[in-house]
mmCIF file as Biopython writes it, N, C-alpha, C and O atoms, coordinates in Angstrom:
data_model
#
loop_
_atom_site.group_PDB
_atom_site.id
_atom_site.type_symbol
_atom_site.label_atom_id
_atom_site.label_alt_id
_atom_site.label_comp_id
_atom_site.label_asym_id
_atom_site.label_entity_id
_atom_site.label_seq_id
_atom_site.pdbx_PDB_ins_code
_atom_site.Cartn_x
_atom_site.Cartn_y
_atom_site.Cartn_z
_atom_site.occupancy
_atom_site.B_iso_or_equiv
_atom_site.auth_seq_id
_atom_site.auth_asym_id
_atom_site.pdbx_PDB_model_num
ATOM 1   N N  . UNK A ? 1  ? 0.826  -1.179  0.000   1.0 0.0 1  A 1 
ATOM 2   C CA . UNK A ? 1  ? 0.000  0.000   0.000   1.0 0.0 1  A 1 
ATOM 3   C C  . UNK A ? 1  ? 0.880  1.255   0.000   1.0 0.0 1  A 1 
ATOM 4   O O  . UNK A ? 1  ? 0.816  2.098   -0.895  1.0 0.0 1  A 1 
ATOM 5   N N  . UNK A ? 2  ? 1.614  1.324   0.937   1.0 0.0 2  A 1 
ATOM 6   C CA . UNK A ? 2  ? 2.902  2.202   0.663   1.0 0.0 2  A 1 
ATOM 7   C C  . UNK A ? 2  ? 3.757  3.028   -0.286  1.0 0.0 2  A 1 
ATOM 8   O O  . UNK A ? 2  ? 4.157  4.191   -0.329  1.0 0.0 2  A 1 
ATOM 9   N N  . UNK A ? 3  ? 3.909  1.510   -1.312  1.0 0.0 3  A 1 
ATOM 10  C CA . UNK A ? 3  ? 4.135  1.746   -2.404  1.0 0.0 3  A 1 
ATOM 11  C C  . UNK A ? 3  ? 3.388  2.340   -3.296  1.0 0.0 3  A 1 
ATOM 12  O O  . UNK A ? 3  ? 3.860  3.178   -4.065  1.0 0.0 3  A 1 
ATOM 13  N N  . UNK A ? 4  ? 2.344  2.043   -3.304  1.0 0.0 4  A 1 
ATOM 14  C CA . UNK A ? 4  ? 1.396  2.777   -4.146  1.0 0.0 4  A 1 
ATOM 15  C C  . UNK A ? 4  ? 1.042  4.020   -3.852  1.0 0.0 4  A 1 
ATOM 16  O O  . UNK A ? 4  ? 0.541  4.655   -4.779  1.0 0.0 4  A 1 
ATOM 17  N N  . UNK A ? 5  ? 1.169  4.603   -2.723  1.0 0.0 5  A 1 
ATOM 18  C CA . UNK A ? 5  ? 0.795  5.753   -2.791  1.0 0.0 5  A 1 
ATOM 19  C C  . UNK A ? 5  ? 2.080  6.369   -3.110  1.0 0.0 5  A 1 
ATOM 20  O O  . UNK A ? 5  ? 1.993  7.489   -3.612  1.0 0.0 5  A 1 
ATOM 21  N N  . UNK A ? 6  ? 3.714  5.711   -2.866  1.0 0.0 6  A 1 
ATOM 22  C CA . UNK A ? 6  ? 4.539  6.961   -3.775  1.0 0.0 6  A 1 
ATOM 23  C C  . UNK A ? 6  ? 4.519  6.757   -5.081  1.0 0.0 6  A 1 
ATOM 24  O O  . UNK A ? 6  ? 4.892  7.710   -5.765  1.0 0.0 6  A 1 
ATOM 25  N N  . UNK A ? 7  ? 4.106  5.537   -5.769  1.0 0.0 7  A 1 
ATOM 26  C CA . UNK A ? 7  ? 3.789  5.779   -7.027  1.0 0.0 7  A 1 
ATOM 27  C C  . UNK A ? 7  ? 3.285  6.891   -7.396  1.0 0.0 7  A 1 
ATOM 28  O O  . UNK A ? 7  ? 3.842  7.750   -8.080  1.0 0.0 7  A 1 
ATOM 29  N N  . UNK A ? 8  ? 1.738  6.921   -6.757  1.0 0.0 8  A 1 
ATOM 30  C CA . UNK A ? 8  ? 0.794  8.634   -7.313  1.0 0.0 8  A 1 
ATOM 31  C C  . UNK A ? 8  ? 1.554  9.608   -6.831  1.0 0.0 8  A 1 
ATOM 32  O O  . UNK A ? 8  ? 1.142  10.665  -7.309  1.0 0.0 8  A 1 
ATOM 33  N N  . UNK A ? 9  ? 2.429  9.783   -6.146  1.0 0.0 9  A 1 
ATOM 34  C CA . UNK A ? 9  ? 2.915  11.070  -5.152  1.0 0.0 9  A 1 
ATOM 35  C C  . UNK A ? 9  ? 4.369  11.539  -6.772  1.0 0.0 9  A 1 
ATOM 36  O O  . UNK A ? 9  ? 4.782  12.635  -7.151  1.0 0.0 9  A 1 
ATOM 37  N N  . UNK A ? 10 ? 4.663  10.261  -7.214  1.0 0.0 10 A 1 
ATOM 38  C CA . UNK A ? 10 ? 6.104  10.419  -8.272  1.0 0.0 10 A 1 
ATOM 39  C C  . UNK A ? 10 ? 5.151  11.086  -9.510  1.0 0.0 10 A 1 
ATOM 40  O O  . UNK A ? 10 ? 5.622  11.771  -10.418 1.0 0.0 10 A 1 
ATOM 41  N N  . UNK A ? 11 ? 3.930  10.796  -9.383  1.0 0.0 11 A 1 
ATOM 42  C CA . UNK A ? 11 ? 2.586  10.521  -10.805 1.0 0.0 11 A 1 
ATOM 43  C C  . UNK A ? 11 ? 2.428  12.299  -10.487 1.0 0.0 11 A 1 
ATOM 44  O O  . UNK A ? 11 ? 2.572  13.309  -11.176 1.0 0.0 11 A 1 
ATOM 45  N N  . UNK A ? 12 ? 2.217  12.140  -9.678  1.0 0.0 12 A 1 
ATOM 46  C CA . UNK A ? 12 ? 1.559  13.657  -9.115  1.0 0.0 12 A 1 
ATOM 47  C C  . UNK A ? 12 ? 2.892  14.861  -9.556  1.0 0.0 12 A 1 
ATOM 48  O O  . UNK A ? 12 ? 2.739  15.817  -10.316 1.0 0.0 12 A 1 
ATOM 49  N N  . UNK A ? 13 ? 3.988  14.536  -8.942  1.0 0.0 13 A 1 
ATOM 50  C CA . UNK A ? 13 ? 5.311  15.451  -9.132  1.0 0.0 13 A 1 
ATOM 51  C C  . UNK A ? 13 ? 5.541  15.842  -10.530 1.0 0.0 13 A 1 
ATOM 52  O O  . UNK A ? 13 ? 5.514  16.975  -11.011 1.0 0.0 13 A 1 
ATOM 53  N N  . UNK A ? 14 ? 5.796  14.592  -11.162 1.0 0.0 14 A 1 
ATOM 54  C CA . UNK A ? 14 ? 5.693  14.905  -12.550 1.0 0.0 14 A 1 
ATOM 55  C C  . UNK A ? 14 ? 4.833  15.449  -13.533 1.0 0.0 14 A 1 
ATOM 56  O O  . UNK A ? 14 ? 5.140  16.092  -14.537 1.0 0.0 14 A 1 
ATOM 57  N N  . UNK A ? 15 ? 3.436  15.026  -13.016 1.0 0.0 15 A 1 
ATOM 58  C CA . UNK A ? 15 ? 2.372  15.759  -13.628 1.0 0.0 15 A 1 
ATOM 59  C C  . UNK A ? 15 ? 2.542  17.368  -13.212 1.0 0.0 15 A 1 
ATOM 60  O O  . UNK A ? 15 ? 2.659  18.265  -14.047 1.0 0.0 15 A 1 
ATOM 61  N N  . UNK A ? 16 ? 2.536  17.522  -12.079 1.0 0.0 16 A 1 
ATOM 62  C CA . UNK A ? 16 ? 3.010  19.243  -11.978 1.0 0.0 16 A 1 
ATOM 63  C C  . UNK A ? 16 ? 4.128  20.045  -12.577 1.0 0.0 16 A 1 
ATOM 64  O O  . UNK A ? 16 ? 4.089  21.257  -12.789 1.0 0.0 16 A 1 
ATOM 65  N N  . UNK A ? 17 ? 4.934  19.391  -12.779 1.0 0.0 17 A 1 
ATOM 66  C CA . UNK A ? 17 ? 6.196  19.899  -13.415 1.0 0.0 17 A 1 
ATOM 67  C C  . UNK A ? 17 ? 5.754  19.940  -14.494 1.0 0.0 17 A 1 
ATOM 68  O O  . UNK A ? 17 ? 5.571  21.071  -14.946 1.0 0.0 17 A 1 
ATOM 69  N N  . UNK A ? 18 ? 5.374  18.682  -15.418 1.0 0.0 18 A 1 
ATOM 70  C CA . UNK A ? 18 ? 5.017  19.093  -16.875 1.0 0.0 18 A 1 
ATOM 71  C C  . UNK A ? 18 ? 3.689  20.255  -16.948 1.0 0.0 18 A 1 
ATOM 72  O O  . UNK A ? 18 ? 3.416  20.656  -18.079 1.0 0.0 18 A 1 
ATOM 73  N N  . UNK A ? 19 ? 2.994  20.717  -15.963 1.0 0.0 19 A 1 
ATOM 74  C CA . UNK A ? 19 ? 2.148  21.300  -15.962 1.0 0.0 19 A 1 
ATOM 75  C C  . UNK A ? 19 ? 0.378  21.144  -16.460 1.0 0.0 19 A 1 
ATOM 76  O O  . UNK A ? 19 ? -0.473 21.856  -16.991 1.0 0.0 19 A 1 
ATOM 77  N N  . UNK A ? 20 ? 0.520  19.390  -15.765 1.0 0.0 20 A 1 
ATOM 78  C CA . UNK A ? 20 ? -0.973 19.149  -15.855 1.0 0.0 20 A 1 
ATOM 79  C C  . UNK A ? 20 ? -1.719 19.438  -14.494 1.0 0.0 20 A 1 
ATOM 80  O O  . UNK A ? 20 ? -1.876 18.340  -13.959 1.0 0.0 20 A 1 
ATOM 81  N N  . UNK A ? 21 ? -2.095 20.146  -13.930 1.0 0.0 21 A 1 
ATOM 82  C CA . UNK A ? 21 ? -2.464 20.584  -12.846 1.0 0.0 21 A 1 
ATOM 83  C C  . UNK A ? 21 ? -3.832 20.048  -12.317 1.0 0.0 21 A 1 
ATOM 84  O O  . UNK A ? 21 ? -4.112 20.296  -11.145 1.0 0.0 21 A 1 
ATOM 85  N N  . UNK A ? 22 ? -4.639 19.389  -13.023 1.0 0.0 22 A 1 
ATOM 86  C CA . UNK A ? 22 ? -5.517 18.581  -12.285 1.0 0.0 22 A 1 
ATOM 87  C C  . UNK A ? 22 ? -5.546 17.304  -12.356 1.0 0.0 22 A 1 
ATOM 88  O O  . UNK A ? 22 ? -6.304 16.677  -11.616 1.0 0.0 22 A 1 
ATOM 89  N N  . UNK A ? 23 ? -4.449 16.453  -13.567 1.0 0.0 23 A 1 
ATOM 90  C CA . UNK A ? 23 ? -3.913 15.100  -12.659 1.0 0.0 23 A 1 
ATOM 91  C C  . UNK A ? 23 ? -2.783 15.630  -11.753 1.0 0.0 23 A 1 
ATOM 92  O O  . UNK A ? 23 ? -2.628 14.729  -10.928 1.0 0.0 23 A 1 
ATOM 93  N N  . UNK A ? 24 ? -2.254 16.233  -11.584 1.0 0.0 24 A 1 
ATOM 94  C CA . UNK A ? 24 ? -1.750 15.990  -10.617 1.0 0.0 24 A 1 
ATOM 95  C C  . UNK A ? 24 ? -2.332 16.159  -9.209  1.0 0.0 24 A 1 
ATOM 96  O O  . UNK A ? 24 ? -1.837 15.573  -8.246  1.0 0.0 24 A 1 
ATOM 97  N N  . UNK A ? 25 ? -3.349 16.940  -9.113  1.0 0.0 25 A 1 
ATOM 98  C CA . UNK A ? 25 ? -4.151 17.025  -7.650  1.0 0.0 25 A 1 
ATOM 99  C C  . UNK A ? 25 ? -4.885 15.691  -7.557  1.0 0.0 25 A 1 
ATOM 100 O O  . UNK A ? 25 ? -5.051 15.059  -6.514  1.0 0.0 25 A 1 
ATOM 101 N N  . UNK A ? 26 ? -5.269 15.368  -8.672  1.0 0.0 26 A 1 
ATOM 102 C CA . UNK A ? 26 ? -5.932 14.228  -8.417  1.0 0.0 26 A 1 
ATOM 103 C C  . UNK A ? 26 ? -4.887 12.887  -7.946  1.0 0.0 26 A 1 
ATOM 104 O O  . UNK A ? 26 ? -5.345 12.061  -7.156  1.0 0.0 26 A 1 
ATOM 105 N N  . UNK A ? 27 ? -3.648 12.749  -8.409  1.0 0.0 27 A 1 
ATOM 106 C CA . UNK A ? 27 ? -2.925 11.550  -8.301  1.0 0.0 27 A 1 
ATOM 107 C C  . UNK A ? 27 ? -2.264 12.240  -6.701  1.0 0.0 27 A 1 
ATOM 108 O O  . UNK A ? 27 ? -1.880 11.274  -6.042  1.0 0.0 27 A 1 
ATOM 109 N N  . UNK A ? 28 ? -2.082 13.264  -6.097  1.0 0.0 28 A 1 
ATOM 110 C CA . UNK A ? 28 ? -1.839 13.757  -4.907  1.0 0.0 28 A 1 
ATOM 111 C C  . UNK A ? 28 ? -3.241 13.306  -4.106  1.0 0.0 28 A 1 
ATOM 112 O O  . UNK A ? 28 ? -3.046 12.602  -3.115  1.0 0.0 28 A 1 
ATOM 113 N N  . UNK A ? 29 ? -4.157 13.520  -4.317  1.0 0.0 29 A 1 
ATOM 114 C CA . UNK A ? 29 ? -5.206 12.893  -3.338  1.0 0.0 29 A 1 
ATOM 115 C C  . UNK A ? 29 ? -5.304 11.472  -3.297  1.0 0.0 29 A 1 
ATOM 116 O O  . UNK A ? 29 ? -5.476 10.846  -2.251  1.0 0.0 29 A 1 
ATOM 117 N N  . UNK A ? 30 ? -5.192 10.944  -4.454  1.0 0.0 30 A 1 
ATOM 118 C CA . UNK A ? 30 ? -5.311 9.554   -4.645  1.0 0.0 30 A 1 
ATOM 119 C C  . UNK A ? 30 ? -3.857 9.141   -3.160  1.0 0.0 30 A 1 
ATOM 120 O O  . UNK A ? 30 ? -4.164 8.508   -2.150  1.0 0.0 30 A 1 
ATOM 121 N N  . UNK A ? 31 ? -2.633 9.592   -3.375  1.0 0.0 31 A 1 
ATOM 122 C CA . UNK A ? 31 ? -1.070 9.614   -2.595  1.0 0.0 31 A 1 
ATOM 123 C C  . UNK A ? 31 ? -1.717 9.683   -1.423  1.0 0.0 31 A 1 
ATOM 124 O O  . UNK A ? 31 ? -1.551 8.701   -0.700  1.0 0.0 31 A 1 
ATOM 125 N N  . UNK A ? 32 ? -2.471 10.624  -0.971  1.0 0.0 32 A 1 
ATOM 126 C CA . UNK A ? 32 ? -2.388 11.294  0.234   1.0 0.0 32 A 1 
ATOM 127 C C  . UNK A ? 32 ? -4.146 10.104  1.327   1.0 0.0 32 A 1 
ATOM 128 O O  . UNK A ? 32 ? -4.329 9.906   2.528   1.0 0.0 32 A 1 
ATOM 129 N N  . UNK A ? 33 ? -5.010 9.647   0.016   1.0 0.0 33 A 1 
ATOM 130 C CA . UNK A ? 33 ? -5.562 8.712   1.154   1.0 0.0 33 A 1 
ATOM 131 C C  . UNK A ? 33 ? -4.791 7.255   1.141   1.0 0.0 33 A 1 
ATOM 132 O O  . UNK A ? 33 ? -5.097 6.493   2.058   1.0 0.0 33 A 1 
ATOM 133 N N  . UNK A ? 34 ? -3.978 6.877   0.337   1.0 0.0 34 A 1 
ATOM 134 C CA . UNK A ? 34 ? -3.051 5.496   0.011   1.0 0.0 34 A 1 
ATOM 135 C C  . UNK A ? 34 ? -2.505 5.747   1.639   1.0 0.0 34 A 1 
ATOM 136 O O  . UNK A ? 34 ? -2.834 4.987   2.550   1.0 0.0 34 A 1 
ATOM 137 N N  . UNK A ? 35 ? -1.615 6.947   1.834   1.0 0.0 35 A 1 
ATOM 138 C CA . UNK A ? 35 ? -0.914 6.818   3.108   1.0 0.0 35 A 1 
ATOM 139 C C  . UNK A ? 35 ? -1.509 6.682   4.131   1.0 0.0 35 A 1 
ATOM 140 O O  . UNK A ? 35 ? -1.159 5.926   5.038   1.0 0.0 35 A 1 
ATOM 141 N N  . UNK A ? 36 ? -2.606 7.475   4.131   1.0 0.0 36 A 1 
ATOM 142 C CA . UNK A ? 36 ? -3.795 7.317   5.553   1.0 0.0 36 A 1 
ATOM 143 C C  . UNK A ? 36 ? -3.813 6.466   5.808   1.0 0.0 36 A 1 
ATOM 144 O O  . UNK A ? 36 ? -3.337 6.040   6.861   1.0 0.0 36 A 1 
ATOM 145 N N  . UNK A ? 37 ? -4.856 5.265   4.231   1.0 0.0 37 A 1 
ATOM 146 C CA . UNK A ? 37 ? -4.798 3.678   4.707   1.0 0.0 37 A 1 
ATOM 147 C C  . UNK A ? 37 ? -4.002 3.041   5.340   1.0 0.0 37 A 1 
ATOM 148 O O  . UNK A ? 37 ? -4.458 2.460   6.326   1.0 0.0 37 A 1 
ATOM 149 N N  . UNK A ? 38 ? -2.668 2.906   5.071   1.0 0.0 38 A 1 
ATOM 150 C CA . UNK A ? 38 ? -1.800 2.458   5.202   1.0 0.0 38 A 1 
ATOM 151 C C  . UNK A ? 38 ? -1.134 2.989   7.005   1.0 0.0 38 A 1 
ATOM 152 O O  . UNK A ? 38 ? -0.699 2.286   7.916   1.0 0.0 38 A 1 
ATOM 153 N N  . UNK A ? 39 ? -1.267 4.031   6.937   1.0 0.0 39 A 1 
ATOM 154 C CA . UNK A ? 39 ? -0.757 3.835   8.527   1.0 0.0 39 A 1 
ATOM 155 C C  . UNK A ? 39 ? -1.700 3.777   9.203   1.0 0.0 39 A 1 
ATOM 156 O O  . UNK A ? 39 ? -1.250 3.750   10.349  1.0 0.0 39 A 1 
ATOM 157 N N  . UNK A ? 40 ? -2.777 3.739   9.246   1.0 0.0 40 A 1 
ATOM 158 C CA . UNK A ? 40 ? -4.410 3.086   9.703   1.0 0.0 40 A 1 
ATOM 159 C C  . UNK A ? 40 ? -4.052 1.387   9.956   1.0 0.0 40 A 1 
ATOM 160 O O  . UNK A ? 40 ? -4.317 0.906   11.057  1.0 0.0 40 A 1 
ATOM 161 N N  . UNK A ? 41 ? -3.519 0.639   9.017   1.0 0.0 41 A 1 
ATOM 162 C CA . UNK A ? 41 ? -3.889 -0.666  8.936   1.0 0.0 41 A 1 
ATOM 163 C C  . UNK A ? 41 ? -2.301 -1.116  9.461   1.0 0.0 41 A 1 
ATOM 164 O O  . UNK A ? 41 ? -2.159 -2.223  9.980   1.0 0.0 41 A 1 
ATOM 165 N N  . UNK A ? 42 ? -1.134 -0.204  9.296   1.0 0.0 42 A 1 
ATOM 166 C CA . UNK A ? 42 ? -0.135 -0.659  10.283  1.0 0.0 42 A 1 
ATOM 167 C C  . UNK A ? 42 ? 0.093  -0.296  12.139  1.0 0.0 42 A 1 
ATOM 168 O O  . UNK A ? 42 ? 0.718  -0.775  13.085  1.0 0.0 42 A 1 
ATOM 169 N N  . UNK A ? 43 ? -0.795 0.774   11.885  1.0 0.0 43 A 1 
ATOM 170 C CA . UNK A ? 43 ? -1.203 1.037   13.363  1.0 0.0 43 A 1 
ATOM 171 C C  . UNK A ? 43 ? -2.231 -0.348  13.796  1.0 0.0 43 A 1 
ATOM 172 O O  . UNK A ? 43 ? -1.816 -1.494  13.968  1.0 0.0 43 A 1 
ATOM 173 N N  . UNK A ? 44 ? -2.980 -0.107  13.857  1.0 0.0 44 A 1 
ATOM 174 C CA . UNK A ? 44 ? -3.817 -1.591  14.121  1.0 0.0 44 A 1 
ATOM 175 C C  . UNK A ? 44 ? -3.240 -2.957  13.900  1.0 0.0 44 A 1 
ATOM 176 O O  . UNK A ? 44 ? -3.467 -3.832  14.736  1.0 0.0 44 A 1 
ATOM 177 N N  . UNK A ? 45 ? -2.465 -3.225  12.774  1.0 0.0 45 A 1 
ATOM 178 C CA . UNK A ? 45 ? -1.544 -4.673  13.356  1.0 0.0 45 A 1 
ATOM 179 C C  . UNK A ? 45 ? -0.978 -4.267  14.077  1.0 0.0 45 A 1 
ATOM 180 O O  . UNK A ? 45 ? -1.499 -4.540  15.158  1.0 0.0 45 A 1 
ATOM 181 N N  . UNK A ? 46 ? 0.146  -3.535  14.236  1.0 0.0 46 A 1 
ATOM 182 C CA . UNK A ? 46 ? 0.819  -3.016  15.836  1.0 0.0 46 A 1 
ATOM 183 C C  . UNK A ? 46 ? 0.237  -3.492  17.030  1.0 0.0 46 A 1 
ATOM 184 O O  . UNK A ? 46 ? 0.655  -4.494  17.611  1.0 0.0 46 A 1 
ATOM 185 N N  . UNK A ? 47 ? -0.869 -2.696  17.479  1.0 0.0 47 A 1 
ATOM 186 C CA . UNK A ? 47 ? -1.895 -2.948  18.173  1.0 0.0 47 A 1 
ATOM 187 C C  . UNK A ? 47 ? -2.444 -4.089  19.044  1.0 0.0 47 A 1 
ATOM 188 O O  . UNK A ? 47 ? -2.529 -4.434  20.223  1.0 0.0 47 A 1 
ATOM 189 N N  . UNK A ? 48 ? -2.831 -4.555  17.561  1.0 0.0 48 A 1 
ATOM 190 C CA . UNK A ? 48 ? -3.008 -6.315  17.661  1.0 0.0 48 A 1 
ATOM 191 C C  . UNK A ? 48 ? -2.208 -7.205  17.688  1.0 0.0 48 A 1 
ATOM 192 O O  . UNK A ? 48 ? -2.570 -8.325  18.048  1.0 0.0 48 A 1 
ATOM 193 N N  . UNK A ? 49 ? -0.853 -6.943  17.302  1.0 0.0 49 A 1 
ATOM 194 C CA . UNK A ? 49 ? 0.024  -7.586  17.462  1.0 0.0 49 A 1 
ATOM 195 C C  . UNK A ? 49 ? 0.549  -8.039  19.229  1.0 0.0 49 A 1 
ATOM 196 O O  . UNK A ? 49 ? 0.784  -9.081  19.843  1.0 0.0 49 A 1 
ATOM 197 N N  . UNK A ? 50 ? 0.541  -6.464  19.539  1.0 0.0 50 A 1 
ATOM 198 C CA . UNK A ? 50 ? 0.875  -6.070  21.247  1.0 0.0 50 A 1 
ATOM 199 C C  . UNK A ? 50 ? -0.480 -7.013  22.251  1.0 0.0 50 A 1 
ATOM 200 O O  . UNK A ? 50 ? -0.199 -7.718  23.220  1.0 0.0 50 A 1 
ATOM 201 N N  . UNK A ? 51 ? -1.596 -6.845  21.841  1.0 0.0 51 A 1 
ATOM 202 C CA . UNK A ? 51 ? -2.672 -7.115  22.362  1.0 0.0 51 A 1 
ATOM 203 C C  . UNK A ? 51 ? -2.298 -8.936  22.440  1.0 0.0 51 A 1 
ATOM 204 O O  . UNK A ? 51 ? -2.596 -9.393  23.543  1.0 0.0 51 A 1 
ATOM 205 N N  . UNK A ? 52 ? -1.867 -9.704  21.716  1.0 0.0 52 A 1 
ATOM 206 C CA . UNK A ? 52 ? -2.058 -10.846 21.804  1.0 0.0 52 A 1 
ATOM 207 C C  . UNK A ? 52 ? -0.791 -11.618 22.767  1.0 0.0 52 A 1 
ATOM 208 O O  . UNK A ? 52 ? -0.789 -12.735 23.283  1.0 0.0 52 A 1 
ATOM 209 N N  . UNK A ? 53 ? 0.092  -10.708 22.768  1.0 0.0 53 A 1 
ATOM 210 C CA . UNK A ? 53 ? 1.223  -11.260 23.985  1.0 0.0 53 A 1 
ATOM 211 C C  . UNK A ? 53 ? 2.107  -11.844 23.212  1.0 0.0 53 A 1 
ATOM 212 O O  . UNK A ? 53 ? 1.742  -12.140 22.074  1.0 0.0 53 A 1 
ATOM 213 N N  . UNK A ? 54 ? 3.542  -12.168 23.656  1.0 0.0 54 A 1 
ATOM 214 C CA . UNK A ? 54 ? 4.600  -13.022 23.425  1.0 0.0 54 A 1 
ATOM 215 C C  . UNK A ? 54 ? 4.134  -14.588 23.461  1.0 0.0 54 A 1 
ATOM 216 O O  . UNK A ? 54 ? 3.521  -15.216 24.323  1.0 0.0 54 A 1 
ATOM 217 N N  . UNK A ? 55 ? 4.699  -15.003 22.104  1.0 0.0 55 A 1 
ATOM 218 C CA . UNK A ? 55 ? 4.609  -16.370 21.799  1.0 0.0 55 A 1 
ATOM 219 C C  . UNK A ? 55 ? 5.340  -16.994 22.873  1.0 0.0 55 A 1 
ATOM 220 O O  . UNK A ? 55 ? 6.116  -16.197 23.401  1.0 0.0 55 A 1 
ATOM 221 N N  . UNK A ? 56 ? 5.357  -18.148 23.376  1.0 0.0 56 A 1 
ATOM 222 C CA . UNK A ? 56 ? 6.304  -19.251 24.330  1.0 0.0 56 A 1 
ATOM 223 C C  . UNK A ? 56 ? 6.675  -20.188 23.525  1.0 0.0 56 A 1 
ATOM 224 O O  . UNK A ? 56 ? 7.368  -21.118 23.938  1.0 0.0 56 A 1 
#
């Protein structure tokens, strides 16, 4: 998931530079909820990880 959002974030950079200005907001929003997910769903394994205790 990670990955994918710097994909759109590299999608996004370049689109601004060449000067397409609404893919690039769009591939920046697309970047910017990829990361949310993503530390959403590594926070919570964390979490759950801690919650279940050390293996024996």
């Amino acid at each position: 998931m990670l990955h994918y959002a710097v994909v759109f974030f590299v999608i996004a950079l370049i689109a601004a530079v060449l000067g397409f200005g609404g893919i690039a907001a769009g591939a920046a929003g697309i970047a910017k909820i990829l990361f949310v997910v993503f530390l959403v769903i590594a926070i919570l394994t964390f979490f759950m990880g801690r919650a279940r205790g050390p293996r024996v």
